[in-house]
C-alpha positions as CSV (number, residue, x, y, z in Angstrom):
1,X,0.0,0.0,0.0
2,X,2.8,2.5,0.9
3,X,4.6,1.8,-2.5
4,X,1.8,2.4,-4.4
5,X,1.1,5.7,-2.3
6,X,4.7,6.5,-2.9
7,X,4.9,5.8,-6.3
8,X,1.3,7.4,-7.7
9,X,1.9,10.7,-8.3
10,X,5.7,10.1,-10.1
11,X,4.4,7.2,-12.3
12,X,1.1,8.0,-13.8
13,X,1.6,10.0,-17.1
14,X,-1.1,12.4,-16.6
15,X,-0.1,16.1,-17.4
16,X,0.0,17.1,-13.9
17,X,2.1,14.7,-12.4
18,X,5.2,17.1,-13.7
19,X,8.2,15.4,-13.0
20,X,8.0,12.0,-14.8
21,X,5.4,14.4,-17.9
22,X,8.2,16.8,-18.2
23,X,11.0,13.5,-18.4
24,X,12.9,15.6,-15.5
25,X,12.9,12.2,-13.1
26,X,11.3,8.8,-13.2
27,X,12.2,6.3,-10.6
28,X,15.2,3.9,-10.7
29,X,15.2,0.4,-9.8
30,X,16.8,1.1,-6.5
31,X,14.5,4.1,-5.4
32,X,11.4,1.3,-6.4
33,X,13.0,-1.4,-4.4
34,X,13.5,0.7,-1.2
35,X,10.0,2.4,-1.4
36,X,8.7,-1.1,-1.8
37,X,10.5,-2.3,1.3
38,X,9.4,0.9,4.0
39,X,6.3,-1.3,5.2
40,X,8.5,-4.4,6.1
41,X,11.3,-2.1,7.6
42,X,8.7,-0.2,9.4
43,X,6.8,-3.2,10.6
44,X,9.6,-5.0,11.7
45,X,10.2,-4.5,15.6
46,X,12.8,-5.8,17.9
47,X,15.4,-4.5,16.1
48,X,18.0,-4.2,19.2
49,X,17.3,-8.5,19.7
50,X,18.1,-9.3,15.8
51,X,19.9,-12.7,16.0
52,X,22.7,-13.0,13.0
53,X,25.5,-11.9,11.9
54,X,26.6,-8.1,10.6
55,X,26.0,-9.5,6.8
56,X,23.1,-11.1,6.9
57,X,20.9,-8.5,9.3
58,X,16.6,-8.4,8.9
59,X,17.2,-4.7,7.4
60,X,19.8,-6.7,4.4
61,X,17.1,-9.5,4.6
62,X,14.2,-7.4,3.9
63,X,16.0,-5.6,0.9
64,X,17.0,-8.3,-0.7
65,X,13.4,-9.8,-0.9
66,X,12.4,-6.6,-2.2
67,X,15.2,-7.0,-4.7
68,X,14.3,-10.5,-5.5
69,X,10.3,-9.7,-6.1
70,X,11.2,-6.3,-8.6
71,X,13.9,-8.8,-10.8
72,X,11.2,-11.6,-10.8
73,X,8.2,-8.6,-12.0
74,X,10.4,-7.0,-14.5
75,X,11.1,-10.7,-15.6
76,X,7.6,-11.5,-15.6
77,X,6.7,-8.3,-17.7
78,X,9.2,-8.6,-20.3
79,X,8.1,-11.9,-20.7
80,X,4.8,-11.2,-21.6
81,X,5.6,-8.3,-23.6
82,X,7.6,-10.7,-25.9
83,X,4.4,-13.3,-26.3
84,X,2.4,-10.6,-26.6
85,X,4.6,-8.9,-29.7
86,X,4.6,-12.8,-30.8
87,X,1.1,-12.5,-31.3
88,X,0.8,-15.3,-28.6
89,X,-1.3,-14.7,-25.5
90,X,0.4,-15.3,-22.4
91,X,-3.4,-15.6,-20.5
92,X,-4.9,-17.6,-22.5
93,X,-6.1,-21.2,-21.1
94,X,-4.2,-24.1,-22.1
95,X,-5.7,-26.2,-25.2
């Protein structure tokens, strides 16, 4: 829910969402992944009791997750975009 309320007014392309219409910033990668992970991080409590070591802490844990799900999206999306230029639909039910 957060991301999305992050996210809204820099990724719709109506005329008066001015940064991303006027091409003057559009999220990276890295600013989606971290807005993505602020509910998690936020959530999370306890944070002086974290078991673990200094390289593999919740806060690393929870990023790369995030990481994980944007790679597997993006993968999903280009995937379908290229069945979809195919002329092949990627929903349709199996024959």
């Amino acid at each position: 829910m957060t991301f999305r309320l992050l996210t809204q007014n820099y990724l719709s392309p109506r005329p008066d969402n001015r940064l991303v219409w006027k091409s003057r910033y559009s999220l990276s990668r890295e600013d989606e992944i971290r807005c993505r992970a602020v509910d998690a991080l936020l959530s999370h409590t306890d944070w002086a009791n974290e078991k673990g070591s200094s390289m593999n802490t919740q806060w690393q844990s929870i990023i790369r997750e995030q990481k994980n799900e944007v790679r597997i999206a993006a993968a999903v999306e280009k995937a379908v975009a290229d069945l979809t230029a195919k002329g092949i639909d990627p929903f349709a039910a199996d024959p």
